[in-house]
C-alpha positions in Angstrom: 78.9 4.0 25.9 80.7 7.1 27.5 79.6 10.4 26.3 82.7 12.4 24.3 84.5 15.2 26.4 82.2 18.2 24.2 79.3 16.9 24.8 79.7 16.7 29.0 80.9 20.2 29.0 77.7 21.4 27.1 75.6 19.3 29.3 77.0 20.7 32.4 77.1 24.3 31.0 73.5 23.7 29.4 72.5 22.6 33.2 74.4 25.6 34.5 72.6 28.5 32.5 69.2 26.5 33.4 69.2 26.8 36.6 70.7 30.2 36.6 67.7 31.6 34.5 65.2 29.9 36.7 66.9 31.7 40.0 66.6 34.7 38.0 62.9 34.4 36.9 62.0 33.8 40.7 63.9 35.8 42.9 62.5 39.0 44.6 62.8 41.7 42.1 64.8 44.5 43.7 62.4 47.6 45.0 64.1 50.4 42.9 61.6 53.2 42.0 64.0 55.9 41.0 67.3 57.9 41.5 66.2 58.8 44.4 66.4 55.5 46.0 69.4 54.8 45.0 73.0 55.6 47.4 74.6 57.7 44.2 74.5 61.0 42.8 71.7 62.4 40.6 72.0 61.4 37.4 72.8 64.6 35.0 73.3 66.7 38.0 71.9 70.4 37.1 74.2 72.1 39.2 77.5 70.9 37.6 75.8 72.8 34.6 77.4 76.0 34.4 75.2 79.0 35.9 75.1 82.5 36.3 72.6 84.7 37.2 68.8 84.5 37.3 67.0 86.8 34.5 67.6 90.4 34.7 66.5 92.8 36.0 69.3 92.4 37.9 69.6 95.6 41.2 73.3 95.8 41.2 75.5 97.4 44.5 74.9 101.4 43.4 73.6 103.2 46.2 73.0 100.7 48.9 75.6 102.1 51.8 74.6 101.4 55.1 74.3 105.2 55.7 72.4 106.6 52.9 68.3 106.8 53.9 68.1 107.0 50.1 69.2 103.6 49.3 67.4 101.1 46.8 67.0 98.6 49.2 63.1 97.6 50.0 61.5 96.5 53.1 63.2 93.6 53.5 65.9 91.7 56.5 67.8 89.5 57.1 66.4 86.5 60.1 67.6 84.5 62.5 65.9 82.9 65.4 69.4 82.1 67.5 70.1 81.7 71.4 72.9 83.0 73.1 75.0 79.9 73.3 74.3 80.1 69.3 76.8 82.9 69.3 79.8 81.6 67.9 77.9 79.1 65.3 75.9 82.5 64.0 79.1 84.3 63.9 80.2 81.8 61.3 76.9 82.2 59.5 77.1 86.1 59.4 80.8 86.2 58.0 80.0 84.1 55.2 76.7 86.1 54.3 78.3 89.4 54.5 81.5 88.2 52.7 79.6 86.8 49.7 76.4 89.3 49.6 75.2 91.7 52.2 78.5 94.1 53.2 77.0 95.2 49.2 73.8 95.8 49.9 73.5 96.5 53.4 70.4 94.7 54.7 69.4 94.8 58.4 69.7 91.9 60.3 66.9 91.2 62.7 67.7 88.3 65.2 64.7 86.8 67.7 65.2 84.9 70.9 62.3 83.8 73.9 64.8 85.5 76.2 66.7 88.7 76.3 70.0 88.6 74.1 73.2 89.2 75.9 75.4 92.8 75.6 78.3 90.2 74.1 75.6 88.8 71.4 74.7 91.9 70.6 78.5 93.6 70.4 80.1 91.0 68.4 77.3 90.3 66.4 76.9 93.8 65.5 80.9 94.1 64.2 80.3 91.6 61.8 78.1 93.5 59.5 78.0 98.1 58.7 74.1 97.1 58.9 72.0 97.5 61.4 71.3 94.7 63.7 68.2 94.2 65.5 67.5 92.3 68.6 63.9 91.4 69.7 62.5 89.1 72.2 59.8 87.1 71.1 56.3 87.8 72.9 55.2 84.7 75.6 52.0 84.2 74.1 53.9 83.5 70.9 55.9 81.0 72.3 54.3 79.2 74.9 52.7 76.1 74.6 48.7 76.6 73.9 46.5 76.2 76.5 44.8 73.6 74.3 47.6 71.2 74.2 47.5 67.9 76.9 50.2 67.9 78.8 50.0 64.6 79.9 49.5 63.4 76.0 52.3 65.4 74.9 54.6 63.5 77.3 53.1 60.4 76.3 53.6 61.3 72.6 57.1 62.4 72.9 57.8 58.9 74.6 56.9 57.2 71.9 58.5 59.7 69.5 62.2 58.9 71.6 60.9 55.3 71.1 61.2 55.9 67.2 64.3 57.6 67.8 62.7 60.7 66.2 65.4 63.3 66.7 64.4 66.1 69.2 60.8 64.1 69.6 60.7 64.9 73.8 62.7 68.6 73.8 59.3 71.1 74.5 61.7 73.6 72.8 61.9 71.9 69.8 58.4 71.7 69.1 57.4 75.5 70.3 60.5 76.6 67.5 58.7 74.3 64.7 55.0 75.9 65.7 56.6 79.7 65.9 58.8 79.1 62.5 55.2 78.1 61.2 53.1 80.7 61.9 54.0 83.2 64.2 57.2 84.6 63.5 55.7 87.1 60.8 53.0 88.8 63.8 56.1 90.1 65.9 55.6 93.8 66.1 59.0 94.4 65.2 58.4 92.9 61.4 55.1 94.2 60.9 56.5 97.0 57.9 58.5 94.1 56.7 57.6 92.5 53.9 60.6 90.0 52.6 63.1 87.8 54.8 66.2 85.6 54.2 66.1 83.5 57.0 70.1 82.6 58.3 70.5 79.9 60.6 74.0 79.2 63.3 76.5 77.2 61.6 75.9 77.4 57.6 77.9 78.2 55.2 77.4 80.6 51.7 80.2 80.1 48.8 79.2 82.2 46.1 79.5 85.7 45.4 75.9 87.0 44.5 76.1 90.8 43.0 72.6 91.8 42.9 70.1 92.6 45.5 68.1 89.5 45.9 65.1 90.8 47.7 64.6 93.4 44.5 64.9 90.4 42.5 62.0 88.7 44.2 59.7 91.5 44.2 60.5 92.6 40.3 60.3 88.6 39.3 56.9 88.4 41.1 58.2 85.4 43.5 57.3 84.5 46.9 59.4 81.7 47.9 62.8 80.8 47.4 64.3 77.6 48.1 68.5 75.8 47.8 67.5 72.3 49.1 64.4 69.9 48.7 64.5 66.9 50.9 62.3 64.2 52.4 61.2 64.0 55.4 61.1 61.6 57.9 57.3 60.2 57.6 57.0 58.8 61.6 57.3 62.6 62.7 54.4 63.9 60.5 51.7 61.0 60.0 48.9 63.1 60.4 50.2 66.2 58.8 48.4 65.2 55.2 45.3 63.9 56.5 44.5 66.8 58.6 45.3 68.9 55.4 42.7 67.2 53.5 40.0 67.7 56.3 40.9 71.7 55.7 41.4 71.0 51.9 37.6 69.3 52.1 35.9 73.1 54.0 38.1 75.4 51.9 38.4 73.7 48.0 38.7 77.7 47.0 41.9 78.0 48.2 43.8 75.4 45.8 45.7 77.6 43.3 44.9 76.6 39.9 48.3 76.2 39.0 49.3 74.4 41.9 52.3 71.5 42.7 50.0 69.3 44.3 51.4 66.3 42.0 55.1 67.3 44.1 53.2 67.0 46.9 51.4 64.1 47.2 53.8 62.0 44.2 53.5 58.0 45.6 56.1 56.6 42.5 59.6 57.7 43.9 59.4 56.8 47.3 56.3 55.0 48.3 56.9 53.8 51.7 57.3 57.7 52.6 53.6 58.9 50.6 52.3 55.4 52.5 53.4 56.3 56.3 52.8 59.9 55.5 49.1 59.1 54.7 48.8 60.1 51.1 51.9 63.1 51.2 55.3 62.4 49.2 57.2 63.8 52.6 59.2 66.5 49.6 59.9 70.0 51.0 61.9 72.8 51.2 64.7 72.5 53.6 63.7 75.6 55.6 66.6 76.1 57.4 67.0 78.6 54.1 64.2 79.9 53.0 63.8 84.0 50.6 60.1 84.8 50.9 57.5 87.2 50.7 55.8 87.3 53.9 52.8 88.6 52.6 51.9 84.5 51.9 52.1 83.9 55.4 49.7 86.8 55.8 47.1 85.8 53.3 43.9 84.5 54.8 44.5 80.9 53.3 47.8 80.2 54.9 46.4 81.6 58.3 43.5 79.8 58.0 45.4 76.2 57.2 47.9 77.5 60.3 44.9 77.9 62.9 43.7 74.2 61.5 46.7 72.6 62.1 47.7 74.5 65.2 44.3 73.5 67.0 44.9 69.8 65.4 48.2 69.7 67.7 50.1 68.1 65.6 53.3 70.3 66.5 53.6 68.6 70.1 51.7 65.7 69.4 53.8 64.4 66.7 56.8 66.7 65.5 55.3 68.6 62.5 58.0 70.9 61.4 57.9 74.5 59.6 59.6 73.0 56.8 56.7 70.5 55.5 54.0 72.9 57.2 55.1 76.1 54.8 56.5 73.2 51.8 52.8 72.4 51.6 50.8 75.4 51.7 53.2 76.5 48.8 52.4 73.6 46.9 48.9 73.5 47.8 47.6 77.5 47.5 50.1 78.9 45.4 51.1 79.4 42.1 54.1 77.6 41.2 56.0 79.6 39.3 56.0 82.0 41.9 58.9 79.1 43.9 62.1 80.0 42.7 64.9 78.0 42.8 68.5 79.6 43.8 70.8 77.6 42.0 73.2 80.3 42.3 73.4 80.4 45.8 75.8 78.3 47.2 74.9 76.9 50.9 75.7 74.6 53.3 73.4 73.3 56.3 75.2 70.0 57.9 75.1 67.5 55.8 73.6 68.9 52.4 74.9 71.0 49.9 73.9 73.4 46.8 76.9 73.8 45.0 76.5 75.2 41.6 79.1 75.6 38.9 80.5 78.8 38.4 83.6 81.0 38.8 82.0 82.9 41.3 82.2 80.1 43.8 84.9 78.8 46.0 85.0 76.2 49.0 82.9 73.7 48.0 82.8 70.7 45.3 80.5 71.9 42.4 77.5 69.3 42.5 77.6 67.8 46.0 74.5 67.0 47.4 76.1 65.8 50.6 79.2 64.5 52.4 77.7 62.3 54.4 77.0 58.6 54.3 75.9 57.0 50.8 72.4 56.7 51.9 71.8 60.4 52.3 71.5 60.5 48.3 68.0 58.8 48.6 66.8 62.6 51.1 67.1 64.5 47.6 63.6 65.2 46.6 65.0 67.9 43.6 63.7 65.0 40.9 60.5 65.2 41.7 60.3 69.2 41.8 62.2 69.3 38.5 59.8 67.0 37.3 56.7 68.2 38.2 57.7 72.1 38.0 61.0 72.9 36.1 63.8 74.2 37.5 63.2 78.2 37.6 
């Protein structure tokens, strides 16, 4: 007897949604731990909140001409470490600074190079700001490679770094900038009575107007590290960075600040893979390339004690530790943490990244980029996890 016309379309559509279920009960579940693995934006971006200013006080631009001895400013200056074929891309840098902050308040800027600076670098960098510009060579014995390190293993590592296509893995350069960005920059002679830094790099980009003095700010607030960008890093350059840090962690438990951001540090749920290659570390840091500090961290006997660890470990030509995990996880480790201070209001550019906050005193970049780059960028931003695990001060 033939079946009515009804009943064979429910039978088919029956079969249909069986069979679709089933697919759907067995297929690999998609490996989706967070925002931060997906290509999109943040979800309830902070910066397209609107922002002003950080809590008073607030130093505003009274007194601060480049002439006057008497001037509010503190022992504080601007830093660059920048090579003469760097000119033009720190020229671009400088404008931008002095446009939207330090032609107010008058700052010095110090620049630092491994070999003498040119009369042009020094003549056209100096027309760009009424402050006084300072140009020092860095000592040899700060950057030459230590007599420790095995040549023939550090060409043998840096094959195999190229063989990861780890950017800059075999440049010698490369590696002697990340160890002296780590721990050496702050024993030059010429910033022994210095206690604060901004650190400028060629080529960025600052969009907001900021109308108080920044470095009074940190030293009034009590903060020692301020930060625009928190990113991941690329595990394959740093696999021994954590472990090593847990052989120091093991002789020195004393130096673990109480109120620490060890869980930003070592968090395995948003991005696994990276706390997995990374041996127990979440790869989050602060994208050094801008960094506001207080140098007198770098100073302290803990941070120069994990420094002369992880120096003699060799991991800065061995593998490619950088500055930026190096400091990201001292902070996190022997610090308090609500002594890291997020700038919201400063807006910056470093190629391809962005802090772009809403407010009327910006102009020239979209308010809450992250970056402009390809849609798989959007997984770097490690800003959920700080937020999380620390707040957004």
């Amino acid at each position: 007897m033939a079946i009515p016309k009804p009943l064979r379309a429910l039978a088919i559509i029956s079969a249909f949604l069986f069979f679709y279920l089933l697919f759907q009960a067995f297929k690999t579940p998609p490996t989706i731990h967070g925002p931060g693995d997906l290509e999109q934006e943040l979800p309830n971006e902070p910066t397209l909140q609107e922002y002003g200013e950080p809590p008073p006080p607030l130093w505003r631009a009274d007194g601060y001409a480049a002439d006057n001895p008497d001037s509010p400013r503190i022992n504080a200056t601007l830093l660059a470490l920048v090579r003469n074929e760097e000119l033009d891309g720190m020229l671009v840098s400088m404008r931008d600074l002095e446009r939207t902050w330090n032609s107010k308040f008058n700052y010095p800027w110090t620049f630092f190079n491994d070999v003498p600076f040119s009369e042009d670098f020094k003549r056209l960098t100096q027309m760009e700001t009424k402050a006084k510009c300072n140009y020092e060579l860095i000592p040899k014995e700060h950057w030459a490679v230590p007599s420790w390190i095995n040549s023939d293993l550090f060409d043998e590592s840096a094959k195999m770094l190229e063989e990861q296509e780890v950017q800059y893995g075999p440049m010698v350069s490369y590696h002697q900038m990340c160890r002296w960005n780590s721990g050496m920059f702050y024993k030059h002679p010429a910033l022994q009575d210095i206690r604060y830094y901004w650190r400028v790099e060629p080529k960025v980009h600052f969009f907001c107007d900021i109308d108080y003095d920044i470095f009074r700010w940190m030293s009034d607030h009590n903060k020692t590290y301020g930060f625009t960008i928190n990113l991941y890093d690329a595990p394959q350059t740093i696999p021994t960075l954590w472990p090593e840090t847990e052989k120091f962690m093991a002789a020195h438990p004393e130096y673990l600040h109480e109120n620490n951001a060890k869980e930003w540090v070592v968090d395995s749920k948003r991005r696994p893979e990276h706390n997995i290659k990374a041996h127990g570390y979440s790869t989050c840091h602060f994208w050094s390339n801008f960094e506001i500090a207080d140098m007198e961290f770098w100073r302290s006997k803990p941070y120069e004690d994990y420094f002369e660890h992880l120096d003699r470990a060799g991991g800065f030509f061995y593998e490619r530790w950088g500055d930026a995990p190096v400091h990201s996880i001292a902070l996190g480790l022997f610090e308090d943490k609500s002594k890291i201070h997020w700038f919201r209001d400063i807006g910056y550019q470093h190629i391809p990244y962005f802090n772009c906050p809403k407010s009327p005193k910006c102009k020239g970049c979209v308010t809450g980029r992250f970056t402009d780059g390809e849609r798989f960028l959007f997984k770097e931003d490690c800003r959920p996890n700080w937020f999380k695990y620390v707040g957004m001060d």
